[in-house]
mmCIF file of the protein (N, C-alpha, C, O) and its ligand, coordinates in Angstrom:
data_MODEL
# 
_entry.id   MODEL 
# 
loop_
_entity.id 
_entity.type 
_entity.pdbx_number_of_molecules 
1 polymer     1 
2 non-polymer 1 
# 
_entity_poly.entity_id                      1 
_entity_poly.type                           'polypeptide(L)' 
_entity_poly.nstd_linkage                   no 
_entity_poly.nstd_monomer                   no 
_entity_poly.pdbx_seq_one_letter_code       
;(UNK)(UNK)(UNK)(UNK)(UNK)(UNK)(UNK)(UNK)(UNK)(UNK)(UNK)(UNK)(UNK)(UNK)(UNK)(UNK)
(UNK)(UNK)(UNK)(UNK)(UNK)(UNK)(UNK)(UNK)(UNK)(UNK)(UNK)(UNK)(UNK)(UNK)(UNK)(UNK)
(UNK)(UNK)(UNK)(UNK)(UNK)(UNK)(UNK)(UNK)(UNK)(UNK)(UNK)(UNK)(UNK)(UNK)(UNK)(UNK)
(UNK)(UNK)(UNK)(UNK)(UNK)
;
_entity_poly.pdbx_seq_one_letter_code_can   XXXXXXXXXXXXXXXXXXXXXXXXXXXXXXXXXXXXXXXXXXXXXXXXXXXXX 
_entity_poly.pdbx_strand_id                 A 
# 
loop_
_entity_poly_seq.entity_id 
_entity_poly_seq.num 
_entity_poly_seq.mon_id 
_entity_poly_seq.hetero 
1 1  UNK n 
1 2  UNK n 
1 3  UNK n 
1 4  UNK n 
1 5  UNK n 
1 6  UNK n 
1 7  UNK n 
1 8  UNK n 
1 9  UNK n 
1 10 UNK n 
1 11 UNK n 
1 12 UNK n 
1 13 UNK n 
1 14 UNK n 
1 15 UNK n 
1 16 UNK n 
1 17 UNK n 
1 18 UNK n 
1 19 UNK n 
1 20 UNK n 
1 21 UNK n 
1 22 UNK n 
1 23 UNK n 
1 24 UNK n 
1 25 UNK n 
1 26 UNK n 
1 27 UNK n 
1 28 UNK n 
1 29 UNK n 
1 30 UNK n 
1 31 UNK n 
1 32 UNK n 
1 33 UNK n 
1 34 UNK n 
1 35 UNK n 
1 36 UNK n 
1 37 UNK n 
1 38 UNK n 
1 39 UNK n 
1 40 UNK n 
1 41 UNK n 
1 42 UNK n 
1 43 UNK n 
1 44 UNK n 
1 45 UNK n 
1 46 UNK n 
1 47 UNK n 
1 48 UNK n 
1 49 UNK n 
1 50 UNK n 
1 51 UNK n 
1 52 UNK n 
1 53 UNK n 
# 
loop_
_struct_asym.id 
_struct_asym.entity_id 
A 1 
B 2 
# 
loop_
_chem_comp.id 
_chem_comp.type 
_chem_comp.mon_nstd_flag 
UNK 'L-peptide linking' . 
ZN  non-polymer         . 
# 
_pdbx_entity_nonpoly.entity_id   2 
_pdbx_entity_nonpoly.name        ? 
_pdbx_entity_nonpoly.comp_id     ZN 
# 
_pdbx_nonpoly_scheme.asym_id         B 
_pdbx_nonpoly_scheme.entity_id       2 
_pdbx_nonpoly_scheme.mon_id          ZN 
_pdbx_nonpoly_scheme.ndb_seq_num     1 
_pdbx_nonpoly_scheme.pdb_seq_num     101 
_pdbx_nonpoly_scheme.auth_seq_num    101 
_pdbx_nonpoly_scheme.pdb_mon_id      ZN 
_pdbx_nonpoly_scheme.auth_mon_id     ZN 
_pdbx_nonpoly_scheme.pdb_strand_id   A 
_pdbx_nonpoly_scheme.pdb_ins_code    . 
# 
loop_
_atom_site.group_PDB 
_atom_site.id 
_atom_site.type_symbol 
_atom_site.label_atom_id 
_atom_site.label_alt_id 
_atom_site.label_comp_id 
_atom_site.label_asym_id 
_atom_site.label_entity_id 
_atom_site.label_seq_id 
_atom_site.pdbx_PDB_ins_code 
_atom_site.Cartn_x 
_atom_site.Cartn_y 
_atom_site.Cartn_z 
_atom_site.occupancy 
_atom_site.B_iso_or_equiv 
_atom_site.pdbx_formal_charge 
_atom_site.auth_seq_id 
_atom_site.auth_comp_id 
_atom_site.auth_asym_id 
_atom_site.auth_atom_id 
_atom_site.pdbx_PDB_model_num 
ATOM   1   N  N  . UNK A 1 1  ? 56.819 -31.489 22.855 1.00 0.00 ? 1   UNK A N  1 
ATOM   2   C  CA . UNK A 1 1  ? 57.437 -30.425 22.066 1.00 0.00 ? 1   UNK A CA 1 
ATOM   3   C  C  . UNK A 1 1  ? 56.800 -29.082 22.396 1.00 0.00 ? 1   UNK A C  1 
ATOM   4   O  O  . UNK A 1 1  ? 55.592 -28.846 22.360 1.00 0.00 ? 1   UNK A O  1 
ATOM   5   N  N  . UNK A 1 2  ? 57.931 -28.094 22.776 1.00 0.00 ? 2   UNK A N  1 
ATOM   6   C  CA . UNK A 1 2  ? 57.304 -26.863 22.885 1.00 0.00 ? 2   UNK A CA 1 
ATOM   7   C  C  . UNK A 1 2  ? 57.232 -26.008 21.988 1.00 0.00 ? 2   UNK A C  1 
ATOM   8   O  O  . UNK A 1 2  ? 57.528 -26.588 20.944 1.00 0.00 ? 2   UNK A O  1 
ATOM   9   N  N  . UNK A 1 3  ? 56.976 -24.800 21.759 1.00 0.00 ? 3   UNK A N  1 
ATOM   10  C  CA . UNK A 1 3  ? 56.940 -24.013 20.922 1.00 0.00 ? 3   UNK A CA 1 
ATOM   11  C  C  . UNK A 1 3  ? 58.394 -23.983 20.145 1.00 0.00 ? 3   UNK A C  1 
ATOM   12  O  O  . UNK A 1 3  ? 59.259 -24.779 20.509 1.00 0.00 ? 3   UNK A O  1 
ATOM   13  N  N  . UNK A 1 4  ? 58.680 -22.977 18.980 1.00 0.00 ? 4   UNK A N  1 
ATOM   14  C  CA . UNK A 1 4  ? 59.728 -23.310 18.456 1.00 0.00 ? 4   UNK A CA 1 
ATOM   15  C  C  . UNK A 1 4  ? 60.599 -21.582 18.543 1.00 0.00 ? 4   UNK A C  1 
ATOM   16  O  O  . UNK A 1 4  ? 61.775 -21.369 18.250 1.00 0.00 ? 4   UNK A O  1 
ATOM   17  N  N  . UNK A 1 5  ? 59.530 -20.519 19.052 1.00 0.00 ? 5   UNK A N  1 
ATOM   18  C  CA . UNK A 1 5  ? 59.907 -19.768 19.264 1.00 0.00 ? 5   UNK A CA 1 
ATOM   19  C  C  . UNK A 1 5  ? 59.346 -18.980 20.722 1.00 0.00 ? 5   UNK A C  1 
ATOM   20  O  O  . UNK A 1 5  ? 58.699 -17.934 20.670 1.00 0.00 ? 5   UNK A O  1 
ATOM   21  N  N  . UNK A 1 6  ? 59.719 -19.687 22.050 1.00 0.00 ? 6   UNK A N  1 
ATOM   22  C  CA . UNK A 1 6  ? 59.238 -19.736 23.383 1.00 0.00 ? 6   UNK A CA 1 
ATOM   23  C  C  . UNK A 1 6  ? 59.225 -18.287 23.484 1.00 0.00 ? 6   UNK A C  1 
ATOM   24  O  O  . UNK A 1 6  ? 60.214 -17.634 23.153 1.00 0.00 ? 6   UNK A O  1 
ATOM   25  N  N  . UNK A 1 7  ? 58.078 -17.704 23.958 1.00 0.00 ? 7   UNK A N  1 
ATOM   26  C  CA . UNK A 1 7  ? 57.722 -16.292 24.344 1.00 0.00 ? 7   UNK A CA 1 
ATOM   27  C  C  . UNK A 1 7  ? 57.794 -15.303 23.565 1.00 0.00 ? 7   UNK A C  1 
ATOM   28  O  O  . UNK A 1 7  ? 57.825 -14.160 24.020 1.00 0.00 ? 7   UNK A O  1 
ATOM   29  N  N  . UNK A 1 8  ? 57.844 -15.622 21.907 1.00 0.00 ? 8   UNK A N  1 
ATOM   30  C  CA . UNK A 1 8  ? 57.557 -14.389 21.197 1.00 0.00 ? 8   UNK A CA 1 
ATOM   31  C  C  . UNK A 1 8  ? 56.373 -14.661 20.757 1.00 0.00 ? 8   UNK A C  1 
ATOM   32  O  O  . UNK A 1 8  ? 55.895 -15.721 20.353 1.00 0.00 ? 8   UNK A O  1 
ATOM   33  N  N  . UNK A 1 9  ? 55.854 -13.437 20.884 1.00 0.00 ? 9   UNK A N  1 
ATOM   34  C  CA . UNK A 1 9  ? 54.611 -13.070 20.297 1.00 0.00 ? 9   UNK A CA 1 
ATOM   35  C  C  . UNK A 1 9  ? 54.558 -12.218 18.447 1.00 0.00 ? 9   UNK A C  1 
ATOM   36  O  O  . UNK A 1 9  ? 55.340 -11.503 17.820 1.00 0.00 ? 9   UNK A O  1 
ATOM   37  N  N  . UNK A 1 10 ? 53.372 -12.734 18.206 1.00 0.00 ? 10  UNK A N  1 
ATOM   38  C  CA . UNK A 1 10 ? 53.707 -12.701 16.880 1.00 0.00 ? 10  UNK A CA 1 
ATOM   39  C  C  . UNK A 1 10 ? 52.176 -11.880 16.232 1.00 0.00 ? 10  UNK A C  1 
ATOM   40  O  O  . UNK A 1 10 ? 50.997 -12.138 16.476 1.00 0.00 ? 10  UNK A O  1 
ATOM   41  N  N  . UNK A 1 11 ? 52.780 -10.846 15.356 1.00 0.00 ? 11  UNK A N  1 
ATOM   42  C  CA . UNK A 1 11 ? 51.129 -10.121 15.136 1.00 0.00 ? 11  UNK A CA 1 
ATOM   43  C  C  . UNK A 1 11 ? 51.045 -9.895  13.710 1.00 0.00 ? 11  UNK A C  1 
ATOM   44  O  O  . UNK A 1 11 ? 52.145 -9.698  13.195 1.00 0.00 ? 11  UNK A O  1 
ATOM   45  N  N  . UNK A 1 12 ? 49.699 -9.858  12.642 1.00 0.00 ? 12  UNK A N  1 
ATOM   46  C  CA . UNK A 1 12 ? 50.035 -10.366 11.754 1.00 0.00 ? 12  UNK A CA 1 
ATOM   47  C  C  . UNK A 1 12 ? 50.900 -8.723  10.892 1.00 0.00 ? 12  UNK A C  1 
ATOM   48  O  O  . UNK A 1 12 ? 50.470 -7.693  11.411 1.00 0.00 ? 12  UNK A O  1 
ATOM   49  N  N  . UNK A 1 13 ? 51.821 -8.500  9.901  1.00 0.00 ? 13  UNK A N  1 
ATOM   50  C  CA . UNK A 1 13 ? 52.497 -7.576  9.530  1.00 0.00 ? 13  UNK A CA 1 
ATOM   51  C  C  . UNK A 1 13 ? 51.394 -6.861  8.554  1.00 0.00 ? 13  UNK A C  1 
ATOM   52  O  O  . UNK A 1 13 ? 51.647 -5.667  8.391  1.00 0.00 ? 13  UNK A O  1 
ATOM   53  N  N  . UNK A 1 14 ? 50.187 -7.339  7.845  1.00 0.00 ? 14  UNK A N  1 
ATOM   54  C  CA . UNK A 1 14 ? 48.795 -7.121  7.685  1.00 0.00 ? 14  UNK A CA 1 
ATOM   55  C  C  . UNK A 1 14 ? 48.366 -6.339  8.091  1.00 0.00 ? 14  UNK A C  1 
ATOM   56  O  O  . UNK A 1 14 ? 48.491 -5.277  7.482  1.00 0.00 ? 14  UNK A O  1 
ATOM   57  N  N  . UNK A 1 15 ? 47.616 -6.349  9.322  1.00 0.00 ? 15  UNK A N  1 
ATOM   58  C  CA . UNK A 1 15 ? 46.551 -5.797  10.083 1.00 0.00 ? 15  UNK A CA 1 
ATOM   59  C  C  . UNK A 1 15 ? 46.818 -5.961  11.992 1.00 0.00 ? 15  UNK A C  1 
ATOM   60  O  O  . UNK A 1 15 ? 45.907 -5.954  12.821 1.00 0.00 ? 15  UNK A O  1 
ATOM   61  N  N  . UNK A 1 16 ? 47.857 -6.056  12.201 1.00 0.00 ? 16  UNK A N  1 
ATOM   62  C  CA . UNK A 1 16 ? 48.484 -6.099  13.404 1.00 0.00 ? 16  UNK A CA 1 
ATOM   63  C  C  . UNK A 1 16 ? 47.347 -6.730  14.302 1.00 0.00 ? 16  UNK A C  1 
ATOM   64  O  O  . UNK A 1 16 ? 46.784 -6.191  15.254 1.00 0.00 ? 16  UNK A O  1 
ATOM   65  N  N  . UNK A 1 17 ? 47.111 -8.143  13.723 1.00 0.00 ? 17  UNK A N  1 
ATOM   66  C  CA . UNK A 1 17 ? 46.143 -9.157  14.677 1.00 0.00 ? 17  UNK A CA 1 
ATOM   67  C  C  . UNK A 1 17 ? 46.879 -10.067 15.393 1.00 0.00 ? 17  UNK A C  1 
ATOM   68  O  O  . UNK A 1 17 ? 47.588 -10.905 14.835 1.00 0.00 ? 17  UNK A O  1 
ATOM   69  N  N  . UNK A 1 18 ? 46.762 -9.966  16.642 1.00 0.00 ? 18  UNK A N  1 
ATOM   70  C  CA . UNK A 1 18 ? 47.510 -10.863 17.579 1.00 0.00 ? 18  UNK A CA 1 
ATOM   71  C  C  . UNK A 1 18 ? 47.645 -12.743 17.194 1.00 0.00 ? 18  UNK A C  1 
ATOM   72  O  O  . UNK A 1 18 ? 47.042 -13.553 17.897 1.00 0.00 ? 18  UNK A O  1 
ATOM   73  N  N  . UNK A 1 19 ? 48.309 -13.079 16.285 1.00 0.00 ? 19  UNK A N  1 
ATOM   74  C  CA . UNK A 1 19 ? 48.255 -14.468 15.633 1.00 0.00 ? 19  UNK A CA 1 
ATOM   75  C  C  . UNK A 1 19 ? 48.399 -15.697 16.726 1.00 0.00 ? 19  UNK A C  1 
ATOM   76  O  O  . UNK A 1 19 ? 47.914 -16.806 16.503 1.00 0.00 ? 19  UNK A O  1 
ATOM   77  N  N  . UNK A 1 20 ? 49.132 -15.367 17.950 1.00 0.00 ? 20  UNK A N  1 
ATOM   78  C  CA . UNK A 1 20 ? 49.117 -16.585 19.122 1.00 0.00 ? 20  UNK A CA 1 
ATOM   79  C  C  . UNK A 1 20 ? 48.157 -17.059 18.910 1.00 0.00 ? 20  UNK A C  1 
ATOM   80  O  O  . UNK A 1 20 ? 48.048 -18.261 18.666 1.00 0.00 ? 20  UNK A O  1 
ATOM   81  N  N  . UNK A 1 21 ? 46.699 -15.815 18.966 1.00 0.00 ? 21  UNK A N  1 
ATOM   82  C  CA . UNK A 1 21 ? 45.220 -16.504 19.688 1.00 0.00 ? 21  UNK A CA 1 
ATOM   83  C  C  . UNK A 1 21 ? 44.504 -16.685 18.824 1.00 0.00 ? 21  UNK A C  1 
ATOM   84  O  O  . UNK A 1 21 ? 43.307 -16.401 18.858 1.00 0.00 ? 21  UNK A O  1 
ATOM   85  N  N  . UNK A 1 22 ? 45.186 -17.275 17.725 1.00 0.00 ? 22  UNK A N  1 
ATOM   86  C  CA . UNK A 1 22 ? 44.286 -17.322 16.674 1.00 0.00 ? 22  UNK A CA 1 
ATOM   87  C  C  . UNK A 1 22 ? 44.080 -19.034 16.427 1.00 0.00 ? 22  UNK A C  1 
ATOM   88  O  O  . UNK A 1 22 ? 44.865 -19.897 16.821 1.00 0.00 ? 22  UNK A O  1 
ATOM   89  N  N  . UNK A 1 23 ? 42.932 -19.240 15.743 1.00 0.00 ? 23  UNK A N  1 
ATOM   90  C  CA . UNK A 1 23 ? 42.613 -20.763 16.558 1.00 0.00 ? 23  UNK A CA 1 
ATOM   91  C  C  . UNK A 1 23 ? 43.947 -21.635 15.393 1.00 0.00 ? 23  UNK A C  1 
ATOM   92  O  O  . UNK A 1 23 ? 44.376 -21.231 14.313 1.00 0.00 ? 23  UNK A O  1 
ATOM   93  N  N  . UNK A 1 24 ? 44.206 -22.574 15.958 1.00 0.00 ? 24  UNK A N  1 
ATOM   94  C  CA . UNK A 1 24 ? 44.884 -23.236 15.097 1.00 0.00 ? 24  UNK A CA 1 
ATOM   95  C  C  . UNK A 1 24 ? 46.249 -22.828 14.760 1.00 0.00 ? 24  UNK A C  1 
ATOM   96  O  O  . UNK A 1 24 ? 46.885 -23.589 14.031 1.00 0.00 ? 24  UNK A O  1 
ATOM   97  N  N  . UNK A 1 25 ? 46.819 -21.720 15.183 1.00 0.00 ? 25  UNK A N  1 
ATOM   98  C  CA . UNK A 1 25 ? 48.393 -21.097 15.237 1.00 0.00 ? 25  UNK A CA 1 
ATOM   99  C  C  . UNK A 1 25 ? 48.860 -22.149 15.635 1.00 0.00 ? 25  UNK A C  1 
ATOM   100 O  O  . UNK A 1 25 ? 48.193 -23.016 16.199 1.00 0.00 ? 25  UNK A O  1 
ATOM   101 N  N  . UNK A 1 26 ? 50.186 -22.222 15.375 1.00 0.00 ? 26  UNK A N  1 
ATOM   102 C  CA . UNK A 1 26 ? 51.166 -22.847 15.939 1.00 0.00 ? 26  UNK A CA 1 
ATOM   103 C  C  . UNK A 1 26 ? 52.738 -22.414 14.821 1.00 0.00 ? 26  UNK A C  1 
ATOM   104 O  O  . UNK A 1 26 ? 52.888 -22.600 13.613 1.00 0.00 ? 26  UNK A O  1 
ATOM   105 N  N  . UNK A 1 27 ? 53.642 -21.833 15.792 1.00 0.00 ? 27  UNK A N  1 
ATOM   106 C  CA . UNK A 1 27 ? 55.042 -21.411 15.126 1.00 0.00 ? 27  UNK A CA 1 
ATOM   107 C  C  . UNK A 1 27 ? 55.770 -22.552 14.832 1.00 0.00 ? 27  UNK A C  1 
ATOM   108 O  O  . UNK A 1 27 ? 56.687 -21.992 14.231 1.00 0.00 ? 27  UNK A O  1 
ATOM   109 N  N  . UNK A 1 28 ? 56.142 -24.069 14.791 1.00 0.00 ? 28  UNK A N  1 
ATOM   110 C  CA . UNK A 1 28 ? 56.360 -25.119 13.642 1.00 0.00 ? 28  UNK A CA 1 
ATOM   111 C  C  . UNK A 1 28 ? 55.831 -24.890 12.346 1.00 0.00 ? 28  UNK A C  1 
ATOM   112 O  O  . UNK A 1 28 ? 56.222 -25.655 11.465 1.00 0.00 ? 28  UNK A O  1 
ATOM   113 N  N  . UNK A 1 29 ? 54.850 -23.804 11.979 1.00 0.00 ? 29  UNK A N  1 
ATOM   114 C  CA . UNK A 1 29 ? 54.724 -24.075 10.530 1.00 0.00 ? 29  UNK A CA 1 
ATOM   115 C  C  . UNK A 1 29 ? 55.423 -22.490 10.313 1.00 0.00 ? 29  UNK A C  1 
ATOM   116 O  O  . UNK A 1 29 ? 55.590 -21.586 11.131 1.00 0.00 ? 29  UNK A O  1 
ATOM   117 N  N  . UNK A 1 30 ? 55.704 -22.565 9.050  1.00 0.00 ? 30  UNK A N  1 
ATOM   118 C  CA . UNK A 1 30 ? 56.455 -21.220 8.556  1.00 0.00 ? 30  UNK A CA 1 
ATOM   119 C  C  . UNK A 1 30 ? 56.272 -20.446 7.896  1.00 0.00 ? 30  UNK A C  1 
ATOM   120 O  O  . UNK A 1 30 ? 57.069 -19.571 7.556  1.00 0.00 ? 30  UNK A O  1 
ATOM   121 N  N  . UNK A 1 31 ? 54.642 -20.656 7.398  1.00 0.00 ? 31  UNK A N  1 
ATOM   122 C  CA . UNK A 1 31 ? 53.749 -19.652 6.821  1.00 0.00 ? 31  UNK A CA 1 
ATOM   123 C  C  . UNK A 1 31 ? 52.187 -19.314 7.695  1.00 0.00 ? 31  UNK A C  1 
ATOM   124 O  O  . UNK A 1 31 ? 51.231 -19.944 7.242  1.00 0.00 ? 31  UNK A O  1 
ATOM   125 N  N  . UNK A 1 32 ? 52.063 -18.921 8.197  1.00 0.00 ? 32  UNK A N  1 
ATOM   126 C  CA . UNK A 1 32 ? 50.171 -18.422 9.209  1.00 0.00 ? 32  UNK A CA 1 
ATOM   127 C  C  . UNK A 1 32 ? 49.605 -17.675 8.288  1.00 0.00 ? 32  UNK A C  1 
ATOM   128 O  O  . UNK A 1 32 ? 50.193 -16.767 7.701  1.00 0.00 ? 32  UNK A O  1 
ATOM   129 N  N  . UNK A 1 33 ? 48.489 -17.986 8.109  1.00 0.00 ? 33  UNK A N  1 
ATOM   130 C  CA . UNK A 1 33 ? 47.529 -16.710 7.088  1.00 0.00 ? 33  UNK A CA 1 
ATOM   131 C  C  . UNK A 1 33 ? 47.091 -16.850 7.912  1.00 0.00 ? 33  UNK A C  1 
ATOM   132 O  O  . UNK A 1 33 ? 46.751 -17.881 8.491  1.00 0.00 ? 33  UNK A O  1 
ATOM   133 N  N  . UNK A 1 34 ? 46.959 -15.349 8.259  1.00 0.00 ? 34  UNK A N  1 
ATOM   134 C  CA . UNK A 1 34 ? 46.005 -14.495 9.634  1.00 0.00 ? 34  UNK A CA 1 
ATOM   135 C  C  . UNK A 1 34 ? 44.363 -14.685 9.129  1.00 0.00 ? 34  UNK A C  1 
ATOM   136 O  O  . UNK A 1 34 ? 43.774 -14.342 8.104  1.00 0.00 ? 34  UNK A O  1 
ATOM   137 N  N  . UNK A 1 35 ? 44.045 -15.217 10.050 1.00 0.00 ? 35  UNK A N  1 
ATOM   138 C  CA . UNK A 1 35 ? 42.278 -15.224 9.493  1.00 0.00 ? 35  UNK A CA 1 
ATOM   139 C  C  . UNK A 1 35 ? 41.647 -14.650 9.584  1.00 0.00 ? 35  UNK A C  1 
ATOM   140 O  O  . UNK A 1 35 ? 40.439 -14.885 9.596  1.00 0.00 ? 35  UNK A O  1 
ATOM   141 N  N  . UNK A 1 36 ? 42.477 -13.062 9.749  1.00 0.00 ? 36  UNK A N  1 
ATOM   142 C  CA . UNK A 1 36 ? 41.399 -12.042 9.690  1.00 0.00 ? 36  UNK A CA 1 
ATOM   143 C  C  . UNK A 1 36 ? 41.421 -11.259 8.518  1.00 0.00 ? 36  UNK A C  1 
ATOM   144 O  O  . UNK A 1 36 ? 40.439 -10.841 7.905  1.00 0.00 ? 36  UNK A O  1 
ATOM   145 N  N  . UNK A 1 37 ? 42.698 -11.078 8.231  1.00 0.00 ? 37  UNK A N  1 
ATOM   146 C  CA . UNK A 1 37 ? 42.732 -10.809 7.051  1.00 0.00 ? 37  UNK A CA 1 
ATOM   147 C  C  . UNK A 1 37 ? 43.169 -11.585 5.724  1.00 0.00 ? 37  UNK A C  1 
ATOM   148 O  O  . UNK A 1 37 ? 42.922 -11.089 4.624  1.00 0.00 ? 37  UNK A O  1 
ATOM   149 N  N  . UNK A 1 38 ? 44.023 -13.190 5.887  1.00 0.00 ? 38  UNK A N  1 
ATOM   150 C  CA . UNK A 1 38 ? 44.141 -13.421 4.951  1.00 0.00 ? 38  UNK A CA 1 
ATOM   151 C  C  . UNK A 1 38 ? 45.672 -13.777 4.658  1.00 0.00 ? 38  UNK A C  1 
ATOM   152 O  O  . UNK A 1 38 ? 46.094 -14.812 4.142  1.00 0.00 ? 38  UNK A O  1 
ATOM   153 N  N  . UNK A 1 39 ? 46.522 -12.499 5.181  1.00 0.00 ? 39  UNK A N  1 
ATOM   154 C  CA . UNK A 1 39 ? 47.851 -12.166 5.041  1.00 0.00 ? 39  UNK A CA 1 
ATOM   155 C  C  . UNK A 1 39 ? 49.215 -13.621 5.645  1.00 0.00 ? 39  UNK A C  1 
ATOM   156 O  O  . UNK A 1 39 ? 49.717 -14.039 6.689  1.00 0.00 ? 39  UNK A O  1 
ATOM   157 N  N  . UNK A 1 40 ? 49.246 -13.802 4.614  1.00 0.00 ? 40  UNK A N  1 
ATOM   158 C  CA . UNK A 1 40 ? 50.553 -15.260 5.082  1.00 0.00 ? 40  UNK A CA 1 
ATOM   159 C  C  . UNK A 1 40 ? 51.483 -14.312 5.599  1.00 0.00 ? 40  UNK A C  1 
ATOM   160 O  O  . UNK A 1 40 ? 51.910 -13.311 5.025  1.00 0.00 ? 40  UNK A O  1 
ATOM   161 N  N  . UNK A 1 41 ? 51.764 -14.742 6.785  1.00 0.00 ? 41  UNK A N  1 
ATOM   162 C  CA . UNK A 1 41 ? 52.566 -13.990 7.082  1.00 0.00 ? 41  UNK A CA 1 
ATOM   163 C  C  . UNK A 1 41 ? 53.893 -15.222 7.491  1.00 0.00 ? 41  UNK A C  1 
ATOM   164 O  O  . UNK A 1 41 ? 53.550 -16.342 7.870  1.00 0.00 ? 41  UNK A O  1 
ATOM   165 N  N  . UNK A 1 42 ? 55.189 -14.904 7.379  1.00 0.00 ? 42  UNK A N  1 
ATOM   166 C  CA . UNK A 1 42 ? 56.246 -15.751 7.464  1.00 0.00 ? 42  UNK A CA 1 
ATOM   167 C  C  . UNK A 1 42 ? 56.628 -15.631 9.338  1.00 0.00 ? 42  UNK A C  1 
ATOM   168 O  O  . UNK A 1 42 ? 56.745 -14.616 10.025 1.00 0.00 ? 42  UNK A O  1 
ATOM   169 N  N  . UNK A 1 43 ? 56.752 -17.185 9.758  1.00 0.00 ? 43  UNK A N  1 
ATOM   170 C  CA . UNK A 1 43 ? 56.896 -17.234 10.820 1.00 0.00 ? 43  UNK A CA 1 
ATOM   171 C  C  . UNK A 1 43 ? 58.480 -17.818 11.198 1.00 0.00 ? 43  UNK A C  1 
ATOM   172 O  O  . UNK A 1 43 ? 58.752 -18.918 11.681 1.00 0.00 ? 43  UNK A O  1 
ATOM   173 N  N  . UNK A 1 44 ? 59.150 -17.038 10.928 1.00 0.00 ? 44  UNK A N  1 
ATOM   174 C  CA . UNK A 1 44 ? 60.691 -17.029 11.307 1.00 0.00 ? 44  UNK A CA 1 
ATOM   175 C  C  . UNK A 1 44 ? 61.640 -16.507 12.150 1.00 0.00 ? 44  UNK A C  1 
ATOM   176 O  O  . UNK A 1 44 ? 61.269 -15.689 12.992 1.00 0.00 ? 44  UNK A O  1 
ATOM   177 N  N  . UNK A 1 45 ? 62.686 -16.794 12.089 1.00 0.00 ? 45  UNK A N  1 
ATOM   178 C  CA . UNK A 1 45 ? 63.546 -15.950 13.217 1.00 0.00 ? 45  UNK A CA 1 
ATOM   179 C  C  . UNK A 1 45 ? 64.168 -14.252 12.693 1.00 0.00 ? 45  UNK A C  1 
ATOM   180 O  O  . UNK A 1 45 ? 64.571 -13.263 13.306 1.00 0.00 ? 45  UNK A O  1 
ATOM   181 N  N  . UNK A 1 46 ? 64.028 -14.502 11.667 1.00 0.00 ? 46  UNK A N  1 
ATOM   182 C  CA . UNK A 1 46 ? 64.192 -13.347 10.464 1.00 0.00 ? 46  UNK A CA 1 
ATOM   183 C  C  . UNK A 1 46 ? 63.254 -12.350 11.063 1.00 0.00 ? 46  UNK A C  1 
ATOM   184 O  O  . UNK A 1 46 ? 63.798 -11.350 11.532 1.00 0.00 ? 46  UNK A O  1 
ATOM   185 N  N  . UNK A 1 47 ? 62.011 -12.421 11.137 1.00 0.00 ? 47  UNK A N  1 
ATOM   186 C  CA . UNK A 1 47 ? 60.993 -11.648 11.661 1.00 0.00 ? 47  UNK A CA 1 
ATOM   187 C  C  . UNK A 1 47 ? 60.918 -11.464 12.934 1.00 0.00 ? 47  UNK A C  1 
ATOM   188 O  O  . UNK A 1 47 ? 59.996 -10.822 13.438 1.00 0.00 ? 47  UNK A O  1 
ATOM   189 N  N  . UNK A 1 48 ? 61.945 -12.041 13.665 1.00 0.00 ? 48  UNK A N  1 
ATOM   190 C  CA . UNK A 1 48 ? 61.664 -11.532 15.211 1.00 0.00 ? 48  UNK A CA 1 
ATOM   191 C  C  . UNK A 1 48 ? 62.560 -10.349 15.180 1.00 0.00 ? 48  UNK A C  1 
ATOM   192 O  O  . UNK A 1 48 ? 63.695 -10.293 14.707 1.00 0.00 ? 48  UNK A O  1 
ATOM   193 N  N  . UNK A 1 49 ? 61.556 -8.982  16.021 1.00 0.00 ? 49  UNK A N  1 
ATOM   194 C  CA . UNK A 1 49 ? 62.165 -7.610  16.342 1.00 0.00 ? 49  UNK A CA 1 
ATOM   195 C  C  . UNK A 1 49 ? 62.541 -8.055  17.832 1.00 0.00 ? 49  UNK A C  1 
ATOM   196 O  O  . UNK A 1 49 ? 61.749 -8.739  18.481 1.00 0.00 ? 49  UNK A O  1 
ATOM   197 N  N  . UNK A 1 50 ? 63.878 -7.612  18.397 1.00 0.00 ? 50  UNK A N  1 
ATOM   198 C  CA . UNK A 1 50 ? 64.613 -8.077  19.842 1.00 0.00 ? 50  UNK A CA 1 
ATOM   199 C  C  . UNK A 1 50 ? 64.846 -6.812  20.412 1.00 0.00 ? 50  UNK A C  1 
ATOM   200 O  O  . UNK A 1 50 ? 65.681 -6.019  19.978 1.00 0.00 ? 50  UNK A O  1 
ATOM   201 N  N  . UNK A 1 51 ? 63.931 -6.569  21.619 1.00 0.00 ? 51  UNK A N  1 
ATOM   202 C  CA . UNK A 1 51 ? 64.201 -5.652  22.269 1.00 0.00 ? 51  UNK A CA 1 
ATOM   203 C  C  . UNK A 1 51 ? 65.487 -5.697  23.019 1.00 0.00 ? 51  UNK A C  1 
ATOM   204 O  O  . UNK A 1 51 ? 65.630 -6.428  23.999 1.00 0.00 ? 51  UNK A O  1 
ATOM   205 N  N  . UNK A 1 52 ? 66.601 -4.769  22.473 1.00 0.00 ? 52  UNK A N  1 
ATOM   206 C  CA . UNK A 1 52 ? 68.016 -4.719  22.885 1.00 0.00 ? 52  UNK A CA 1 
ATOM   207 C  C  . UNK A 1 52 ? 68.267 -3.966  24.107 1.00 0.00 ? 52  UNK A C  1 
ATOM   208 O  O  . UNK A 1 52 ? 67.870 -2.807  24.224 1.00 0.00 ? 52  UNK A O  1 
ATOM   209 N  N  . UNK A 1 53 ? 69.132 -4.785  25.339 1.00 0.00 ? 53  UNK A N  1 
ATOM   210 C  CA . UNK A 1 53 ? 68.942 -4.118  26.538 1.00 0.00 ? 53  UNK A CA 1 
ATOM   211 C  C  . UNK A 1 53 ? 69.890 -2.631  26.216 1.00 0.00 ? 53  UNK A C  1 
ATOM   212 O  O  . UNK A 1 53 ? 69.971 -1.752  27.074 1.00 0.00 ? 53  UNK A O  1 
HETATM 213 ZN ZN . ZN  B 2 .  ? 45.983 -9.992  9.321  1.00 0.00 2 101 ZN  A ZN 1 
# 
């Protein structure tokens, strides 16, 4: 099983911490509290911004 959202990157809406590299991420779950700050942040398709050609 691969990711559930292949090649988006995801940062927390918090404190704009890069959540990929954060230990234990993974986008199958649908809430991440950023461990830097704390902030659950919702991991959905709702939240993806799409750079429009
Ligand atoms: Zn954060």
């Amino acid at each position: 099983m691969g990711d559930r959202f292949p090649g988006i990157e995801w940062y927390c809406d918090s404190c704009d911490e890069y959540l990929n590299n954060q230990a234990g991420f993974d986008d199958h779950k649908y809430i991440w509290q950023c461990t830097e700050c704390g902030y659950k942040n919702s991991i959905s398709s709702a939240n993806i911004f799409e750079v429009e050609d």
